[in-house]
C-alpha positions in Angstrom: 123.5 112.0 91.9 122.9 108.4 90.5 125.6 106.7 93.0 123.4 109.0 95.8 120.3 107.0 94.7 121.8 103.3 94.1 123.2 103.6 97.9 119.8 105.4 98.9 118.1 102.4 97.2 120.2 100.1 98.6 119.8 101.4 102.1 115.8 100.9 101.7 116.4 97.3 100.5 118.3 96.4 103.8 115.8 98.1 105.6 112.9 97.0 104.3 114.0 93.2 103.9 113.0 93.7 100.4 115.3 92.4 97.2 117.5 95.2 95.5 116.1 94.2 91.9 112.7 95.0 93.4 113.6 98.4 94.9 115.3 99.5 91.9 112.3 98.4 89.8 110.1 100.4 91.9 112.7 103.3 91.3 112.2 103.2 87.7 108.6 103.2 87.5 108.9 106.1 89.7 110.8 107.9 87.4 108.9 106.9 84.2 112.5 105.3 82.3 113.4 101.1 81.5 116.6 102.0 82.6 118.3 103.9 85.3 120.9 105.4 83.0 118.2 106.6 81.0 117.2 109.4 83.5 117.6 113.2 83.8 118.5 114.6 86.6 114.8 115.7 87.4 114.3 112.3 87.4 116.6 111.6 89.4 116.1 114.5 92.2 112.4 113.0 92.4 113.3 109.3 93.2 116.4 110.8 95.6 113.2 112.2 97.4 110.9 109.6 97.2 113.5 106.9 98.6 114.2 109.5 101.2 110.9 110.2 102.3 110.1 106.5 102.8 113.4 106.1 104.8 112.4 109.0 106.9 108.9 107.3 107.3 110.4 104.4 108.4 112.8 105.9 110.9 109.5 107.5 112.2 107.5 103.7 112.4 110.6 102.4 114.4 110.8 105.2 117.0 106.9 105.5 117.2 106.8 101.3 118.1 107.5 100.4 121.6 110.5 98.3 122.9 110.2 95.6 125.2 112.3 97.8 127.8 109.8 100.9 127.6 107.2 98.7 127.8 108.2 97.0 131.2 107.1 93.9 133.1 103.8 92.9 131.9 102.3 91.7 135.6 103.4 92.9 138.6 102.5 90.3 141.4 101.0 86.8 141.2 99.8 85.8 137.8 96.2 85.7 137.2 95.2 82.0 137.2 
């Protein structure tokens, strides 16, 4: 379960530009320990689901935020000066 949550952790760094150290930091104050070897499995489960549920919340950003191609051209026709 611990190598589950350093690649979930991992996975959140990459995609949310943000330093391992930091992520992992923010892991640990989620699960009340100093150290990630210092928690139970409990623990463990909990930050599994808190890194998933901001993955998933991402994922949901991205699809909810348009692309240039669904948006299409911006003007049709002369421009307006």
């Amino acid at each position: 379960m611990r190598s589950s949550l350093n690649k979930a952790a991992f996975v959140l760094a990459l995609r949310t530009s943000r330093h391992p150290g930091s992520v992992n930091r923010e892991l640990n104050g989620v699960m009340g320990v100093d150290r990630r070897a210092e928690a139970t499995k409990e623990q463990l489960r909990e930050a599994l689901a808190y890194v998933g549920d901001r993955l998933r919340a991402l994922a949901a950003k991205s699809r909810a935020r348009p692309t240039e191609q669904d948006a299409g051209p911006t003007f049709s026709g002369d421009p307006p000066f």
